[in-house]
C-alpha positions in Angstrom: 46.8 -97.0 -60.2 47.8 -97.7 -63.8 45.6 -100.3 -65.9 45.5 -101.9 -69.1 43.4 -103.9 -70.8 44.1 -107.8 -71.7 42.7 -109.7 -74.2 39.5 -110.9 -72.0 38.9 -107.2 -72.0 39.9 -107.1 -68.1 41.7 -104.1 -66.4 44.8 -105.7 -65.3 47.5 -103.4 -63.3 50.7 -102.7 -65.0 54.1 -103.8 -62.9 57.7 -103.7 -64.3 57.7 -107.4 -65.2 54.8 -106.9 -67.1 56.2 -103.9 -68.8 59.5 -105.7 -69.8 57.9 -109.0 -70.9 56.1 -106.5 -73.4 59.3 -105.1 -74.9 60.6 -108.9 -74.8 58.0 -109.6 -77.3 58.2 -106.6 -79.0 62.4 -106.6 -79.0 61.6 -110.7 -80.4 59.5 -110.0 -83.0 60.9 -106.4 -84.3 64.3 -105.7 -83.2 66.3 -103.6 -81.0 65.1 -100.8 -83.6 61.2 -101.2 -83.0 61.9 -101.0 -79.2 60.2 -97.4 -78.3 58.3 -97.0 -75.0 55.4 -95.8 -77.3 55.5 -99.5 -78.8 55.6 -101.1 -75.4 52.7 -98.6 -74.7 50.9 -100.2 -77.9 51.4 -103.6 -77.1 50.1 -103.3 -73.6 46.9 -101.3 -74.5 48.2 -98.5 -72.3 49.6 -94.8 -72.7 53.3 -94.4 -73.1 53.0 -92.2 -69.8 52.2 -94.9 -68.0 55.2 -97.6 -68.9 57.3 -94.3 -68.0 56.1 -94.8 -64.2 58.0 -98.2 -64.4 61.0 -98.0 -66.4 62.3 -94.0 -67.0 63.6 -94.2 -70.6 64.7 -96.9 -73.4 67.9 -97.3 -72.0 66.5 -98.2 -68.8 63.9 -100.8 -70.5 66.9 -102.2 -72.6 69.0 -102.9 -69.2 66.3 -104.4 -67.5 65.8 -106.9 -70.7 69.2 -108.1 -70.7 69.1 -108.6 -67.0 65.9 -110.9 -68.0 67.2 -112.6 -70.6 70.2 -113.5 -68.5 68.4 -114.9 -65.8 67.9 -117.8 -69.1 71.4 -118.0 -69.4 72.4 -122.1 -69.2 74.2 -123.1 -65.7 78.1 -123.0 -65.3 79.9 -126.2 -65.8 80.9 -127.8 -62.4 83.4 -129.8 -61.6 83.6 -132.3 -64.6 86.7 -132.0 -66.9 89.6 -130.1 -67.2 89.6 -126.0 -66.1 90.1 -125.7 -70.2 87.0 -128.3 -70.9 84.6 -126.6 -68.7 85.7 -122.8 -70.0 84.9 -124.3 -73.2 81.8 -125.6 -72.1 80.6 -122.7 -70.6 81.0 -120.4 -73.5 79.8 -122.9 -76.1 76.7 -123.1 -73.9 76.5 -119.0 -73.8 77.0 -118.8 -77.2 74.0 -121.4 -78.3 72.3 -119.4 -75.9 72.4 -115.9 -77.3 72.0 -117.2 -81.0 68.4 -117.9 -79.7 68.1 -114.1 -78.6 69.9 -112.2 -81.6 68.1 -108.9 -80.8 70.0 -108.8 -77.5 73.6 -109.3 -80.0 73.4 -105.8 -81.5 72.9 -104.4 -77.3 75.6 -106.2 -77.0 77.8 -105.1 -79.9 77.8 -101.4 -78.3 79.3 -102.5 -75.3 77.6 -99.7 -73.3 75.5 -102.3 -71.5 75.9 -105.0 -69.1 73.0 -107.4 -67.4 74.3 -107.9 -63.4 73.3 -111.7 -63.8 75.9 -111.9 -66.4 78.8 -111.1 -64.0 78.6 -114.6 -62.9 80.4 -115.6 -65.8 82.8 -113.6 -65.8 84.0 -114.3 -62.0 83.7 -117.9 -62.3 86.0 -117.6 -65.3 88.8 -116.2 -63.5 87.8 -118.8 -60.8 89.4 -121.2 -63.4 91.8 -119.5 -65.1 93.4 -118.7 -61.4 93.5 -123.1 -61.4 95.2 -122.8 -64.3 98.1 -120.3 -62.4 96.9 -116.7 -64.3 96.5 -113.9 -61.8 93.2 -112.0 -61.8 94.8 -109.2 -64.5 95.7 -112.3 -67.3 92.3 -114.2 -66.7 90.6 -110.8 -67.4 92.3 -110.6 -70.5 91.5 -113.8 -71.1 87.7 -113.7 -70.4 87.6 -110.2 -72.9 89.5 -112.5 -75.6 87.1 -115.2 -75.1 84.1 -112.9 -75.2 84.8 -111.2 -78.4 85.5 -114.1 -80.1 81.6 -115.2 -78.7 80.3 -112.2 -79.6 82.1 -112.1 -83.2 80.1 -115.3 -83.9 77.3 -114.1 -83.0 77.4 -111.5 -85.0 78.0 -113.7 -88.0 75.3 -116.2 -87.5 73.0 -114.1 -89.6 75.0 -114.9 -92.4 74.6 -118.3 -92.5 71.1 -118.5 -92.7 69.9 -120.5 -95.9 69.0 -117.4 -97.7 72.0 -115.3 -97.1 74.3 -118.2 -97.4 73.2 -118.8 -100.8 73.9 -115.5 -101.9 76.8 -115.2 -100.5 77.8 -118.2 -102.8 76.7 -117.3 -106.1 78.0 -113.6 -105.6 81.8 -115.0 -104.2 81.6 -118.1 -107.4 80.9 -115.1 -110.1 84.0 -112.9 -109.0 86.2 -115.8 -108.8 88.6 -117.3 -111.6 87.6 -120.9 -110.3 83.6 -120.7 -109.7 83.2 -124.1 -109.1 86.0 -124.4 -106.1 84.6 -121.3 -104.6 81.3 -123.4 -104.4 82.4 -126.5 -103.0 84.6 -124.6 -100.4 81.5 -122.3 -99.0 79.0 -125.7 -98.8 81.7 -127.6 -97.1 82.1 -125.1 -94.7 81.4 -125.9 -91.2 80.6 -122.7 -89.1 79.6 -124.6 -86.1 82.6 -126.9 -86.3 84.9 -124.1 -87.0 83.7 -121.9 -83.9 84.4 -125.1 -81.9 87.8 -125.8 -82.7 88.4 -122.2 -82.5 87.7 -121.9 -79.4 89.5 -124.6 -77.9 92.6 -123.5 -79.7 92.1 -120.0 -78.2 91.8 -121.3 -74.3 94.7 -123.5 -75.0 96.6 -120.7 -75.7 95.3 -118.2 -73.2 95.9 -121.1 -70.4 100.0 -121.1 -71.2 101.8 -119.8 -68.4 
């Protein structure tokens, strides 16, 4: 039976939960690119040929972390509202969500991958665009739109941190003819505002017969 060591020093047996809480921590702290079963291994105390016994490659580890983090993912609106309010509801909710997990955002971004747990959402989206009178093939194009345009943001958020944002300033105000505009238009900027309003404008539209 496969052991490792915890930090009492006791032998402790290795399961697949414990194997993918390890490369939660180490997908936290390092990135989708620091994910290696031979980093698991490391953070475990154990040989790489052991986490093989619970989880068959990275790709495999990588599913089975997404599946995890979307057991996390914030409960679906119920009946409060209009179909529109809660769809908006629902993905402002996902979105806040994932910003707290942004390693999982670049899994994501390939598209390759897809957490079971997760299909919730999308079925109880076409739940309410069907109220809304679209038949199963519109709301599915509706749900895509609506998950690119989450994902998009997500994608972005990086570039609003304090750091970046600053940069991002002083390098747009030194190749502009008007320095001092381009300032006061990147500070007032609202990102969170802006996502918001563009998201209702985008379910309003995909909700037209």
């Amino acid at each position: 039976m496969v052991t490792r060591t915890n930090s009492s020093g006791r032998r402790q047996f290795l399961t697949r939960g414990i194997v993918v809480a390890a490369g939660r921590r180490v997908a936290e702290s390092e990135g989708v690119d620091g994910l290696t079963i031979r980093r698991v291994a490391a953070e475990l105390g154990a040989a790489p040929m052991a986490i093989y016994r619970h989880v068959k490659d990275k790709q495999e580890l990588i599913l089975a972390l997404l599946e995890d983090v979307a057991k996390g993912l914030p409960p679906l609106p119920e009946d409060e509202g209009t179909p529109q309010e809660r769809i908006v509801a629902a993905f402002v909710s996902v979105d806040a969500y994932l910003a707290q997990h942004v390693w999982v955002v670049e899994i994501l971004r390939q598209g390759e991958l897809f957490a079971p747990r997760a299909a919730a959402l999308f079925m109880w989206t076409l739940d309410r665009f069907g109220e809304l009178g679209l038949d199963d093939h519109r709301a599915t194009d509706a749900y895509a739109k609506l998950w690119w345009y989450v994902l998009g943001h997500l994608c972005y958020l990086p570039g609003v941190a304090p750091e970046r944002r600053a940069a991002r300033e002083e390098l747009l105000s030194s190749s502009v003819a008007d320095p001092e505009r381009a300032r006061r238009a990147v500070r007032s900027f609202d990102h969170e505002a802006a996502f918001l309003g563009g998201l209702q404008t985008l379910v309003d539209a995909l909700s037209r017969p």
